[in-house]
matplotlib code that plots the C-alpha trace (Angstrom):
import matplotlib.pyplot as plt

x = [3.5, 3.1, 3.9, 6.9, 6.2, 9.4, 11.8, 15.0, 17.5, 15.8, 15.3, 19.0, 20.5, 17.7, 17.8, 21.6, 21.9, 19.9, 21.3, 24.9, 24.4, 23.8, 22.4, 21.6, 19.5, 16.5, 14.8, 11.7, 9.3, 5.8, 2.0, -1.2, -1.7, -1.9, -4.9, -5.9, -7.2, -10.7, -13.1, -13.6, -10.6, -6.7, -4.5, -3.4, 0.4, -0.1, -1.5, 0.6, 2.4, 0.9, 2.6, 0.2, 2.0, 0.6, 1.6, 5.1, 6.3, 9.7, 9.9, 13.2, 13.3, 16.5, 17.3, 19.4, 20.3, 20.4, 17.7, 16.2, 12.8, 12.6, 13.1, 12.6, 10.6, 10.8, 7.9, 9.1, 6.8, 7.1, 5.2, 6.1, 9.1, 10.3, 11.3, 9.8, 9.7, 6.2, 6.1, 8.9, 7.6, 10.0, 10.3, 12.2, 12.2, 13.0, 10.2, 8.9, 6.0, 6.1, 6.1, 6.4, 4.6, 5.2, 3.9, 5.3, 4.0, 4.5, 7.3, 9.2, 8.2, 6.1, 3.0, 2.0, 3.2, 1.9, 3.2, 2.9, 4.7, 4.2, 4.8, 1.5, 0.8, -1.9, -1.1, -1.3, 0.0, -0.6, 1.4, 0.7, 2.7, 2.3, 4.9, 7.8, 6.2, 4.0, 0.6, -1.7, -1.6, -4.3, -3.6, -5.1, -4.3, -6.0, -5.0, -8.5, -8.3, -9.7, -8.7, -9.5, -7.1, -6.3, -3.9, -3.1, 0.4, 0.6, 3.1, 6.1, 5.7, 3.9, 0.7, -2.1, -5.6, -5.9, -9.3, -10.0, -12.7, -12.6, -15.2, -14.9, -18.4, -16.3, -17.6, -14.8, -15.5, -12.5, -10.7, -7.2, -6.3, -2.4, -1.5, 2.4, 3.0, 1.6, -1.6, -4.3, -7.5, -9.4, -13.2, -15.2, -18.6, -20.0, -23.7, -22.6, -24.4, -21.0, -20.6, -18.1, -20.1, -17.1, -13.9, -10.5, -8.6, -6.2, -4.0, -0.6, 3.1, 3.3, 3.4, 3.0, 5.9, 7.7, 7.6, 6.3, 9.3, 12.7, 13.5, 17.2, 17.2, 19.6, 17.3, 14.6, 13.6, 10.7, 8.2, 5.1, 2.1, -1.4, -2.7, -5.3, -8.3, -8.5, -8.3, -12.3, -11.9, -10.8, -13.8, -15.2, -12.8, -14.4, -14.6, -16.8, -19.7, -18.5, -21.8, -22.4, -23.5, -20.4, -18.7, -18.9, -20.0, -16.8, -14.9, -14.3, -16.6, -15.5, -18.4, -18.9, -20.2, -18.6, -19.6, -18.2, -14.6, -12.3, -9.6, -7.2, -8.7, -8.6, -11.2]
y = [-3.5, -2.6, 0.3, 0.4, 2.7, 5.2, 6.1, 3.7, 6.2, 9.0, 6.2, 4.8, 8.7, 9.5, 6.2, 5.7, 9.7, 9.2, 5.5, 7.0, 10.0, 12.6, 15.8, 16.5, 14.2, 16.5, 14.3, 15.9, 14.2, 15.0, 15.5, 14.9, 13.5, 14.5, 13.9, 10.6, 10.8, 12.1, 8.9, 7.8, 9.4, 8.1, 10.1, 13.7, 14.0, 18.0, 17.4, 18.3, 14.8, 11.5, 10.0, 9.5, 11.2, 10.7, 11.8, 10.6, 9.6, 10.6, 12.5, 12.0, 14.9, 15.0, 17.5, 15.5, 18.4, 21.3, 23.7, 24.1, 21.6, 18.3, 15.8, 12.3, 12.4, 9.0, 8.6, 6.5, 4.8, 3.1, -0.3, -3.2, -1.0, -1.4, 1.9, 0.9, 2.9, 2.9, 5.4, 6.9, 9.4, 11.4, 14.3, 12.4, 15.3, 17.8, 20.3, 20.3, 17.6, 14.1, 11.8, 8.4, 7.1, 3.4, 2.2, -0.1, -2.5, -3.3, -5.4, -3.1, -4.7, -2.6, -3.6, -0.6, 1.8, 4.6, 6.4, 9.8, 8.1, 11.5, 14.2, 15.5, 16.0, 12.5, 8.7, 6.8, 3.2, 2.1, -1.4, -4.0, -6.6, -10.3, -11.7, -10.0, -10.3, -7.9, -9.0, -6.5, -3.1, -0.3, 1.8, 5.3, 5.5, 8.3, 10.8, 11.3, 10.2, 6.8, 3.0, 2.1, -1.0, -3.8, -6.2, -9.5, -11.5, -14.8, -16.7, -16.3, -12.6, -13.3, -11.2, -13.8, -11.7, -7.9, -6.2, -2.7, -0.3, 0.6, 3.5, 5.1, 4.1, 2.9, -1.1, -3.6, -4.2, -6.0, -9.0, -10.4, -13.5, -15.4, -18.5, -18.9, -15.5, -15.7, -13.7, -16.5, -14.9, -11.7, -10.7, -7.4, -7.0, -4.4, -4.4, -3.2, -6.4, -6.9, -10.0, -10.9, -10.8, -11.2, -13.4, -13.2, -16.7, -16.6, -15.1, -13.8, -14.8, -12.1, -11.5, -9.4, -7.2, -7.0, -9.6, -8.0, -7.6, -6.2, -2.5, -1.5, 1.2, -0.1, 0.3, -1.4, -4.2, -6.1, -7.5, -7.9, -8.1, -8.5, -5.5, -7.1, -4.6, -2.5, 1.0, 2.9, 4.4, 0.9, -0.5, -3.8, -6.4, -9.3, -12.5, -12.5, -15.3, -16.1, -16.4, -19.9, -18.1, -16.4, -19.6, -23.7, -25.7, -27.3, -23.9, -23.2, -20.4, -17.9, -17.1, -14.1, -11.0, -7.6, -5.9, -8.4, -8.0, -10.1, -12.5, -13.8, -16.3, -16.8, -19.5]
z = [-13.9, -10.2, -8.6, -6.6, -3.2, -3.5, -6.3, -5.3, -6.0, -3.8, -1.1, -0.9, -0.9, 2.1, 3.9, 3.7, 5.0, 8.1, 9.2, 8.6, 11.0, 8.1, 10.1, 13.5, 15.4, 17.3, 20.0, 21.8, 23.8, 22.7, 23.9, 21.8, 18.6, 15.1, 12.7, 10.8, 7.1, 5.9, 6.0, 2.2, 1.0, 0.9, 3.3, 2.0, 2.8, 3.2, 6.7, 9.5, 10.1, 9.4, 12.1, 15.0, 18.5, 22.2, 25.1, 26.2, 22.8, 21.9, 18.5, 16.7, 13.6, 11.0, 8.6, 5.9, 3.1, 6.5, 4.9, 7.8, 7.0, 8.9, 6.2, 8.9, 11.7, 13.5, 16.6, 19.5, 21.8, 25.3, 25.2, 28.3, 29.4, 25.8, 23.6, 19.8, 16.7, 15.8, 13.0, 10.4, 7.6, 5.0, 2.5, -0.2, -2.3, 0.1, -0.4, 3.1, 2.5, 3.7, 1.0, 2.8, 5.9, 7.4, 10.6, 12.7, 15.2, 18.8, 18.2, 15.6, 12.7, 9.7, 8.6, 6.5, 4.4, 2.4, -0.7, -2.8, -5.9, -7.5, -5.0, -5.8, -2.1, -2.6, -1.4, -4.0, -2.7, 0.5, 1.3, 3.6, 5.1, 6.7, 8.5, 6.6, 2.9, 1.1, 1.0, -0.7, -2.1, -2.5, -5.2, -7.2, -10.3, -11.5, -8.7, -7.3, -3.9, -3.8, -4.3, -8.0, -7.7, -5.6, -5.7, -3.7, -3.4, -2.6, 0.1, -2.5, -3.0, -6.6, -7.9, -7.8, -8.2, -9.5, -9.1, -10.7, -10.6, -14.0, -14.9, -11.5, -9.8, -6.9, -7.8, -8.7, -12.3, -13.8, -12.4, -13.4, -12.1, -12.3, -12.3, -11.2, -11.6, -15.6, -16.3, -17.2, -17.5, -17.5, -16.4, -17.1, -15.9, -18.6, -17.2, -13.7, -11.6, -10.4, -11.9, -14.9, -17.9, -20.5, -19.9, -22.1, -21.4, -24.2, -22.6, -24.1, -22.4, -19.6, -15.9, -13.1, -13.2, -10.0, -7.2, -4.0, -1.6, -2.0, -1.5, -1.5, 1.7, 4.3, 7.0, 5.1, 7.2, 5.9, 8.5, 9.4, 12.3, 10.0, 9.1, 6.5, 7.4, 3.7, 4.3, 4.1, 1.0, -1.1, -3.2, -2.3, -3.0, -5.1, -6.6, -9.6, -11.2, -14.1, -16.1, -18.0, -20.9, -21.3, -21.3, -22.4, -20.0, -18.8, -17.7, -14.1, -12.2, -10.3, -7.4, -4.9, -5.1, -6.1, -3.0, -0.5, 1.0, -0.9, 1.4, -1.1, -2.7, -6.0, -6.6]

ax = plt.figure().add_subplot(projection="3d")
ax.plot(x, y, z, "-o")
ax.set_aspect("equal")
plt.show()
């Protein structure tokens, strides 16, 4: 099942809160920016704002439950005499660390997000978004700071490829591949020439878990500009060679190599 980026409850109760007015607006016009992530490594969401701020940006801060802790911080830039939201980032759990990060482009529209599913103070989903629809997410599912799984969404939102670094190497390793949203085969390279080596086609009845899309927040507006570049720290995305031994001679290949940059494609 794939990982949704926030807890829906804690969303709706935060999201509804600050488009309602909930708290005092702060709005401060800022100078200077604030750090990126460590090359090779996800974003930490301990560091002091993920939002990037430059001079003349308007910083718009909201303290939903009134502790005294900035909850949403929303970063407003000027671009062709046009006021745009180009960042928002929120403490969903209100213990004073941000827990959600999306990015916006120059029209308005996001293109990224990035999530701490755990509240461990560690991204472990980052999100991105073509023209409205969720395209591909980077996620860590063992909490050490790196991509170990990547998966791709077709035009209709469904899961179509799913590539895994399974022992941790930072090489994809494991490919699962869809077919209308039902899993249809499995490869494992198990000799680490970042080829499939083993293939499982007998597949049983299930699929991808949720479509890509949909999150309930009322500001939630789903859109786009490409932001297809994979963040440093994913592994190589990958489309294996299926290995004729492995197989009769009749069944379809899958070609590439493990350390080139997957784009979708499936076959």
């Amino acid at each position: 099942m794939m990982k949704r980026c926030i807890p829906l409850w804690i969303a709706g109760i935060l999201f509804s809160a600050w488009v309602m007015g909930c708290g005092a607006a702060k709005t401060e016009v800022k100078a200077g920016t604030q750090g990126a992530g460590k090359s090779g490594q996800l974003p930490s969401v301990k560091e002091a704002g993920r939002c990037e701020v430059k001079d003349g940006d308007r910083v718009e801060t909201v303290d939903i439950n009134q502790d005294g802790t900035v909850d949403v911080r929303r970063v407003f830039r000027k671009i062709l005499n046009n006021e745009v939201m180009i960042c928002r980032e929120a403490d969903l759990n209100f213990n004073g660390v941000k827990d959600i990060v999306r990015y916006y482009n120059a029209d308005g529209d996001m293109f990224k997000d990035e999530c701490d599913l755990d509240f461990d103070g560690k991204i472990d989903v980052i999100t991105y978004y073509d023209r409205g629809k969720q395209v591909r997410q980077e996620l860590d599912t063992n909490s050490d700071g790196k991509v170990d799984r990547l998966v791709f969404y077709d035009n209709n939102g469904k899961v179509f490829r799913v590539e895994g670094d399974a022992n941790g190497d930072g090489k994809i390793d494991y490919w699962e591949y869809y077919e209308d949203g039902k899993l249809s085969r499995v490869g494992y390279d198990t000799n680490g020439d970042g080829n499939a080596d083993k293939w499982d086609r007998d597949m049983p009845a299930m699929d991808e878990g949720p479509a890509a899309g949909a999150e309930p927040e009322a500001e939630a507006a789903s859109a786009t500009a490409a932001a297809a570049a994979p963040a440093a720290a994913a592994p190589a995305a990958s489309q294996p060679t299926e290995k004729k031994s492995a197989e009769p001679a009749a069944a379809p290949a899958d070609s590439g190599k493990a350390k080139k940059k997957g784009k979708g494609s499936s076959k």
